[in-house]
MARNUTOR-469676 format. One record per residue (C-alpha): residue number from 1; residue in three letters; x, y, z. Coordinates in Angstrom, 2 decimals, m for minus. Layout:
# residues N
<atom><n>NUM</n><res>ALA</res><east>X</east><north>Y</north><up>Z</up></atom>
...
***
This chain:
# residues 179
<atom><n>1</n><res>UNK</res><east>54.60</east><north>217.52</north><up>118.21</up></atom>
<atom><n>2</n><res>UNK</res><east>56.47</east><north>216.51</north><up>114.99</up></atom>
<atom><n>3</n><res>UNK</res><east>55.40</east><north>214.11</north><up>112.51</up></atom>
<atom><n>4</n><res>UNK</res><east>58.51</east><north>212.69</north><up>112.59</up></atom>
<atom><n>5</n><res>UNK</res><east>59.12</east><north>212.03</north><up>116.27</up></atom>
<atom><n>6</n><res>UNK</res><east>55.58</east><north>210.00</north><up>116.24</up></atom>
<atom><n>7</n><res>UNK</res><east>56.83</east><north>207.66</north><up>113.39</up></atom>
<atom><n>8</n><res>UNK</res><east>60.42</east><north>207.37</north><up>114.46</up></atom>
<atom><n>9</n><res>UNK</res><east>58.31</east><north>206.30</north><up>118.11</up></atom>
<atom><n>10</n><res>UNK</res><east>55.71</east><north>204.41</north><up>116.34</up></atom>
<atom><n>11</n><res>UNK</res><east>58.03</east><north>201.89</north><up>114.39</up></atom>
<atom><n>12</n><res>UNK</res><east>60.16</east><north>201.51</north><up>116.96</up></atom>
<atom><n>13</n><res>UNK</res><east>57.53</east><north>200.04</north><up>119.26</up></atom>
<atom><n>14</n><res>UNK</res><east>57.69</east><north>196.24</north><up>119.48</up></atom>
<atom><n>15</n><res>UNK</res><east>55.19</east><north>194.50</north><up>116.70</up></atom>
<atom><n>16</n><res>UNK</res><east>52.60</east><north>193.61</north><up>119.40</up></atom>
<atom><n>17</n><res>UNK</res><east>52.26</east><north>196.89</north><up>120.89</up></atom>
<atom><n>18</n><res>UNK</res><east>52.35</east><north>199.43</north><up>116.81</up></atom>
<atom><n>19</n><res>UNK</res><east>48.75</east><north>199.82</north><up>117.28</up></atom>
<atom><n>20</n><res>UNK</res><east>48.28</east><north>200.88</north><up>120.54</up></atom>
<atom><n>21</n><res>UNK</res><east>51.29</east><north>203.14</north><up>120.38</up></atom>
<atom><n>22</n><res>UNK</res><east>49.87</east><north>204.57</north><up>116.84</up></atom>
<atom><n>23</n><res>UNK</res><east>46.22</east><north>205.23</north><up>118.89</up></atom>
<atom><n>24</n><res>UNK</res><east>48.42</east><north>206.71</north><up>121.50</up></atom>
<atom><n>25</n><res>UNK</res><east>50.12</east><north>209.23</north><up>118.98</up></atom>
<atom><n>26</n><res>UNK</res><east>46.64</east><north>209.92</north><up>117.21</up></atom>
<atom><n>27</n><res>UNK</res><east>45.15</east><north>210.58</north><up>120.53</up></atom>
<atom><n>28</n><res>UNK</res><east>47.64</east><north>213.30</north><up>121.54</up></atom>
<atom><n>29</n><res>UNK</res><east>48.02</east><north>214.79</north><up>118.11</up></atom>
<atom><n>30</n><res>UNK</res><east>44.12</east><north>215.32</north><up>118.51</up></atom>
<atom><n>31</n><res>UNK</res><east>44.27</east><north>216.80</north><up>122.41</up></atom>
<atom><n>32</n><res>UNK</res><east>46.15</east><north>219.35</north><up>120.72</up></atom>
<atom><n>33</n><res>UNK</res><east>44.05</east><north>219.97</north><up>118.08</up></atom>
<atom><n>34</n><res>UNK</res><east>46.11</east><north>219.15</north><up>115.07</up></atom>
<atom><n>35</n><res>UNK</res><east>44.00</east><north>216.99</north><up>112.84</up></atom>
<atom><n>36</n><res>UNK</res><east>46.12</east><north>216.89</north><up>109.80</up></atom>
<atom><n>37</n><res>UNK</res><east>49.07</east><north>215.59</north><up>112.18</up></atom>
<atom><n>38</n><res>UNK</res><east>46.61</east><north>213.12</north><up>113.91</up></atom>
<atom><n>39</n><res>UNK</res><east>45.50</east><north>211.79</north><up>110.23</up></atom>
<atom><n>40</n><res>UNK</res><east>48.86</east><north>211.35</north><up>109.09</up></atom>
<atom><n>41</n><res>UNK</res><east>49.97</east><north>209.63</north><up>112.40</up></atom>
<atom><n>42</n><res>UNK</res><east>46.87</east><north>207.61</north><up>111.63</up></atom>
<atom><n>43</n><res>UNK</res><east>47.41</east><north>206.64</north><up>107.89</up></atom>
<atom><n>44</n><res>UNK</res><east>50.64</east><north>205.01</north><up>109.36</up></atom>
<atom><n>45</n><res>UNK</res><east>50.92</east><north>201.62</north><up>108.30</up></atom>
<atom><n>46</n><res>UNK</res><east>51.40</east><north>198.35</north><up>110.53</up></atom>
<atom><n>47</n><res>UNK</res><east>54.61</east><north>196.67</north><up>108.95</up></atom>
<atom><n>48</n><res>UNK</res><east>55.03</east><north>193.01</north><up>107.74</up></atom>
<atom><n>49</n><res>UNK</res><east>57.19</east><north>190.99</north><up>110.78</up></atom>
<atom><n>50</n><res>UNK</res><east>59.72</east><north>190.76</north><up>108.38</up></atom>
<atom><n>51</n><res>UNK</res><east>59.60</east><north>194.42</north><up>107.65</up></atom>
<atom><n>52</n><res>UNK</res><east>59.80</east><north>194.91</north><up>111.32</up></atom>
<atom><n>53</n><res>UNK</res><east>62.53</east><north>192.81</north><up>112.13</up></atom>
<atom><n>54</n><res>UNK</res><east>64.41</east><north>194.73</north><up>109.23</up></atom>
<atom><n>55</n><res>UNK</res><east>63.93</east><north>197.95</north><up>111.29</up></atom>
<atom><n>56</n><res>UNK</res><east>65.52</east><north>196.35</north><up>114.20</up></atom>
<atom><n>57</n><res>UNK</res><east>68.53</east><north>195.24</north><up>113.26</up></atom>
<atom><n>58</n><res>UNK</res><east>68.74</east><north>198.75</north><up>111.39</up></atom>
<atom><n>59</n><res>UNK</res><east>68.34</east><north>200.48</north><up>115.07</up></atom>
<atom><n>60</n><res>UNK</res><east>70.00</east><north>197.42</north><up>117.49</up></atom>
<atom><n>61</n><res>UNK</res><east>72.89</east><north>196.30</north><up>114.57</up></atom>
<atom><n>62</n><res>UNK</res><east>73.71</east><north>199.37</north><up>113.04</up></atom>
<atom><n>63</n><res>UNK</res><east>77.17</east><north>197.71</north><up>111.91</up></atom>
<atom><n>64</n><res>UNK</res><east>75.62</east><north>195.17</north><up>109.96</up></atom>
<atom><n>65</n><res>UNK</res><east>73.30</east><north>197.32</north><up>108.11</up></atom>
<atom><n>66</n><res>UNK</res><east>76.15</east><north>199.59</north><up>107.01</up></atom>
<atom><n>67</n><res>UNK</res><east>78.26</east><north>196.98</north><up>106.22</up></atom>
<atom><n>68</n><res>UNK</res><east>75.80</east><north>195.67</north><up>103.81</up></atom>
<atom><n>69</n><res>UNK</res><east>75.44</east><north>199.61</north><up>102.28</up></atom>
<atom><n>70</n><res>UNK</res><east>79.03</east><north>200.07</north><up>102.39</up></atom>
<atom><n>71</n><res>UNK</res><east>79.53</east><north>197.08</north><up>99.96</up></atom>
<atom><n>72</n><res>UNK</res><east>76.37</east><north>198.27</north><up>97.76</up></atom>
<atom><n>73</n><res>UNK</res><east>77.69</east><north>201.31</north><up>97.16</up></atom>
<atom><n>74</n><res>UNK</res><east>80.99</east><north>199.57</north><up>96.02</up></atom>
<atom><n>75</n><res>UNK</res><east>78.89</east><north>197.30</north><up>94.21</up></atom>
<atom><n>76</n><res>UNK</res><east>76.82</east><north>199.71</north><up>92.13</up></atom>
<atom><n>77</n><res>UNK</res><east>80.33</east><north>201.47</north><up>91.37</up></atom>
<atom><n>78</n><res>UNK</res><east>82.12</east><north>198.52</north><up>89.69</up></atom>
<atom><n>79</n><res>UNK</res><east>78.70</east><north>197.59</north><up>87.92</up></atom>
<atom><n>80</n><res>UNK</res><east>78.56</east><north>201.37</north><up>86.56</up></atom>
<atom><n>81</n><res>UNK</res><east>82.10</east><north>200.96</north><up>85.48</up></atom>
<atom><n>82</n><res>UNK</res><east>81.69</east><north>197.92</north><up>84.25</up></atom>
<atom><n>83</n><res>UNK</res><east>84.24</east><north>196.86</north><up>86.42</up></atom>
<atom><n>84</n><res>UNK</res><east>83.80</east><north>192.98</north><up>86.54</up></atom>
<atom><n>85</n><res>UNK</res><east>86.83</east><north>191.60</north><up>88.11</up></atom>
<atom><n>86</n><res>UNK</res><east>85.03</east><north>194.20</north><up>91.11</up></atom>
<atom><n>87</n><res>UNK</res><east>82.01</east><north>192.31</north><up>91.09</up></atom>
<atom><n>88</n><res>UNK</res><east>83.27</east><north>189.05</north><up>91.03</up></atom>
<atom><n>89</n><res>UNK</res><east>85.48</east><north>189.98</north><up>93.93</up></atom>
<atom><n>90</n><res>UNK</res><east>82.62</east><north>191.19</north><up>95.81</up></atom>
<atom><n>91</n><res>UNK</res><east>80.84</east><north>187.94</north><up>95.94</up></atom>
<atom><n>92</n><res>UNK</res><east>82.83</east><north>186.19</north><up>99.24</up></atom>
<atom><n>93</n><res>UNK</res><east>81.77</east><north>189.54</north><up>100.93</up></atom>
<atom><n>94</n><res>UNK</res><east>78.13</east><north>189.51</north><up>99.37</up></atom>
<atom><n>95</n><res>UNK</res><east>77.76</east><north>186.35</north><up>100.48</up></atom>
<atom><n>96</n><res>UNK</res><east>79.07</east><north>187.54</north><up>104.06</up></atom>
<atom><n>97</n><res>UNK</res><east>77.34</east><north>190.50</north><up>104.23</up></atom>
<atom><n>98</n><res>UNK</res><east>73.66</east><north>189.26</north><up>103.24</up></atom>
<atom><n>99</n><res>UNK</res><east>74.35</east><north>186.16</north><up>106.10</up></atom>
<atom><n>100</n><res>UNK</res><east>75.27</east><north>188.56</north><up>108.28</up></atom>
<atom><n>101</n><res>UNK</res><east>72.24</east><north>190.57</north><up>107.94</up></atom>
<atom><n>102</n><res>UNK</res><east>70.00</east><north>187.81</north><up>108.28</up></atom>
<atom><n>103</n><res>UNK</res><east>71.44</east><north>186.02</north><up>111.38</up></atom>
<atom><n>104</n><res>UNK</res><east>70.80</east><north>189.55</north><up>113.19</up></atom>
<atom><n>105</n><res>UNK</res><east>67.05</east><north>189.65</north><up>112.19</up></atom>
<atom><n>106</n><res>UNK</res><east>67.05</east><north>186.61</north><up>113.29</up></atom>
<atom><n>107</n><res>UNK</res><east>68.23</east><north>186.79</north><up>116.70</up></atom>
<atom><n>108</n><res>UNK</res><east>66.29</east><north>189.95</north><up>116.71</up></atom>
<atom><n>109</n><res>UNK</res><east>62.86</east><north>187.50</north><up>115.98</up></atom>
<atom><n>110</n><res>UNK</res><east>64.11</east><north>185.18</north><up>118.95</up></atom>
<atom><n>111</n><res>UNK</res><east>64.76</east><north>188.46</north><up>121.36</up></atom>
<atom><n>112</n><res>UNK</res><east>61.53</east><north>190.17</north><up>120.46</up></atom>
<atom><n>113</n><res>UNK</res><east>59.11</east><north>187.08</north><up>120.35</up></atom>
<atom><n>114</n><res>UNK</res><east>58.64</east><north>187.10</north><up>117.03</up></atom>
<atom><n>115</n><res>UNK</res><east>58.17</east><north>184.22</north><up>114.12</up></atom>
<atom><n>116</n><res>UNK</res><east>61.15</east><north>183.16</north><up>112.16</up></atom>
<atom><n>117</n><res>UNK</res><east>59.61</east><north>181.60</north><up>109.30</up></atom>
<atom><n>118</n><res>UNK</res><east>61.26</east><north>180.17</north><up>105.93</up></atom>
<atom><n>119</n><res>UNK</res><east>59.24</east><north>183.05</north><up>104.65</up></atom>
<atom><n>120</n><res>UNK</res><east>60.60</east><north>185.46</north><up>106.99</up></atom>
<atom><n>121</n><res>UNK</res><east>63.80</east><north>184.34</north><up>106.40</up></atom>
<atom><n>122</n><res>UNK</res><east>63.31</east><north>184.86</north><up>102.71</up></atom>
<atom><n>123</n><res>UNK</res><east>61.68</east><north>188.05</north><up>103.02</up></atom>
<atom><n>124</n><res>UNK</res><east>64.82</east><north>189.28</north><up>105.08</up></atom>
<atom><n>125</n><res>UNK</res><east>67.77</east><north>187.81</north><up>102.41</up></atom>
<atom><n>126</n><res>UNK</res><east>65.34</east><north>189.81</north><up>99.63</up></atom>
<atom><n>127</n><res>UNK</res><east>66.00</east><north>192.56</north><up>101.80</up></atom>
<atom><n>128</n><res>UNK</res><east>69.37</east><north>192.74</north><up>101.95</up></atom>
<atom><n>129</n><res>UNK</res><east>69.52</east><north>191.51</north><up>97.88</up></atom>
<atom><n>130</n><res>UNK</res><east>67.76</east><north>195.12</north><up>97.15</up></atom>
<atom><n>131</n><res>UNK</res><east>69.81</east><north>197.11</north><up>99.48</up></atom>
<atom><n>132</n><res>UNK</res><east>72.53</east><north>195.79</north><up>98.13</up></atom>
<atom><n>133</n><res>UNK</res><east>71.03</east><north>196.50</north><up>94.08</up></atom>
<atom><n>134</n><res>UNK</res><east>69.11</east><north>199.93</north><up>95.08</up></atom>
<atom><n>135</n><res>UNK</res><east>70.37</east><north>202.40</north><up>97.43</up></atom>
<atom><n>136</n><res>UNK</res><east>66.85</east><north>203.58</north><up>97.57</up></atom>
<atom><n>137</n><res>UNK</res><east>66.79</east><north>200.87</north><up>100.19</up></atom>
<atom><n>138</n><res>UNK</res><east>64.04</east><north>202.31</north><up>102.91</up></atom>
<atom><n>139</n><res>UNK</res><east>62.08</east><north>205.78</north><up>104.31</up></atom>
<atom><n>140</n><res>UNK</res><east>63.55</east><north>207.45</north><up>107.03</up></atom>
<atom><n>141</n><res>UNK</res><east>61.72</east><north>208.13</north><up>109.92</up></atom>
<atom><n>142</n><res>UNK</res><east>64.49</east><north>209.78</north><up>112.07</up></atom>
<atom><n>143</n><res>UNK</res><east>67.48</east><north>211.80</north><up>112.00</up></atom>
<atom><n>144</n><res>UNK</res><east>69.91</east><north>209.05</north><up>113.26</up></atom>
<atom><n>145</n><res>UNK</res><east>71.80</east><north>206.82</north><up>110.07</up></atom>
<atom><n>146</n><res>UNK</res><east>69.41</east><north>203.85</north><up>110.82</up></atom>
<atom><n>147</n><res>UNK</res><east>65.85</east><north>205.23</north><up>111.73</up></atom>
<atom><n>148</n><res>UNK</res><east>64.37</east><north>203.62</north><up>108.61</up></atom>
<atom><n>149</n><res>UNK</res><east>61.28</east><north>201.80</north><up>107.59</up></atom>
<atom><n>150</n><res>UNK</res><east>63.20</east><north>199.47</north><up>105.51</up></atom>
<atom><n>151</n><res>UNK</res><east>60.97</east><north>198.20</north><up>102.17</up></atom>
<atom><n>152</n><res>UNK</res><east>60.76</east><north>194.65</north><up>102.04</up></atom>
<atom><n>153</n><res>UNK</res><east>60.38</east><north>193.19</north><up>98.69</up></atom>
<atom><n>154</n><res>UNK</res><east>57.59</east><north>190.75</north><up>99.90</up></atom>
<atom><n>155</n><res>UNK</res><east>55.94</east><north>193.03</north><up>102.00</up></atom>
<atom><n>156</n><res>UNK</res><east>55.24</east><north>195.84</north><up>99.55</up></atom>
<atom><n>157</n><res>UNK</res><east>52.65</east><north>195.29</north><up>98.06</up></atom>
<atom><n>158</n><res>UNK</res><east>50.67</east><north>194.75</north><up>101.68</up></atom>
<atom><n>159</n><res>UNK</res><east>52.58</east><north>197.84</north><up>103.31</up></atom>
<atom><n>160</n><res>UNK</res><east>52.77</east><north>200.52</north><up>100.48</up></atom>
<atom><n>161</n><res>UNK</res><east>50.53</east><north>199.35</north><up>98.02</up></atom>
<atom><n>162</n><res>UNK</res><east>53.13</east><north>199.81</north><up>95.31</up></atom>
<atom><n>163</n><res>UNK</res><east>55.19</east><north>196.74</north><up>94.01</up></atom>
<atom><n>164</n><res>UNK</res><east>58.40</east><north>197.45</north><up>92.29</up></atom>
<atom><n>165</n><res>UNK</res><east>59.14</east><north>201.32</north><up>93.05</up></atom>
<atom><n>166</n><res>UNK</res><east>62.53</east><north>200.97</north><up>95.06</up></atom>
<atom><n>167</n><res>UNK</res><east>63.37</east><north>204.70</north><up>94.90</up></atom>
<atom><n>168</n><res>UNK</res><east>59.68</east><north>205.88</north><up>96.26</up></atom>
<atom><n>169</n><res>UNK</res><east>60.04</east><north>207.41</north><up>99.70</up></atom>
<atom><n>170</n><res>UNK</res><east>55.99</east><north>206.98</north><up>100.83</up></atom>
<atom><n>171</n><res>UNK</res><east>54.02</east><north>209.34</north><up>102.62</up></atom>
<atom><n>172</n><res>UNK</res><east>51.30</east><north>208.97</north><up>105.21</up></atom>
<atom><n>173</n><res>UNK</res><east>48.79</east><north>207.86</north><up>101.91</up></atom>
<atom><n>174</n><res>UNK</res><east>50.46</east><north>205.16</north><up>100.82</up></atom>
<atom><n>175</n><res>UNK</res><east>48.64</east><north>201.60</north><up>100.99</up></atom>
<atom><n>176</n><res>UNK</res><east>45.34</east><north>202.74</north><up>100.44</up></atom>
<atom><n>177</n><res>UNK</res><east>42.75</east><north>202.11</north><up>98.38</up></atom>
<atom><n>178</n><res>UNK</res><east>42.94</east><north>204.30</north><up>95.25</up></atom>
<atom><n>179</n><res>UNK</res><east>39.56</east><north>205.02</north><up>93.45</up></atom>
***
């Protein structure tokens, strides 16, 4: 049993059920005696909805999600050029792009059950915003291209316990106390 195979199955358990599929995980990881593993698994944090929904669209819409990186990446090119005719281009397809993104969370919140709040909604454009600024856009949890726990601007401070550090790929201690 592999750290990583728990998270990847862990966050890709529907919102209502991350608990009982973290016990589940902590549980085996015990059975077979590994308490460091069972810890980690443990230490795993319940994401915001809109974090979940994120993580959705990243596994059920891969498309959009690299669509959205694609144009980042060409993004954070002209801006390190200094390339603003680029940029200015770009905006049509930003526009596009971040719309795009956040129609597929939210039929993702109508075909899961889940709340698609004004805040959500928010949470979900801030999202694609920072993805779009930050390629440090989310922790991967999985070898495919979009087994990610994405980092959502509104939920970091709940979830990681660190506001503002795009580029920091969390471990299994994040979002707890320090003293």
């Amino acid at each position: 049993m592999e750290l990583s195979e728990a998270v990847t199955d862990v966050y890709a358990a529907p919102l209502a059920d991350f608990v009982a599929t973290r016990t589940r995980w902590v549980t085996a990881a015990k059975d077979e005696g590994d308490a460091d593993l069972a810890a980690a698994i443990k230490a795993l944090r319940k994401p915001t909805a809109p974090a979940h929904l994120v993580n959705v669209v990243a596994r059920e819409e891969p498309q959009v999600v690299a669509a959205l990186l694609a144009l980042g990446e060409r993004m954070r090119a002209a801006q390190a050029s200094g390339d603003g005719a680029a940029l200015a281009a770009a905006r049509p397809e930003r526009r596009e792009c971040i719309g795009a993104f956040v129609a597929a969370a939210g039929r993702a919140a109508h075909e899961h059950g889940l709340g698609w709040s004004a805040g959500v909604q928010d949470s979900v454009a801030a999202t694609a915003v920072a993805a779009l600024a930050d390629e440090g856009r989310g922790w991967p949890v999985g070898p495919g291209p979009g087994e990610v726990v994405p980092i959502v601007p509104a939920a970091i401070l709940f979830d990681l316990g660190r506001a503002g550090a795009w580029r920091h790929h969390p471990g299994p201690d994040e979002g707890r106390d320090r003293k």
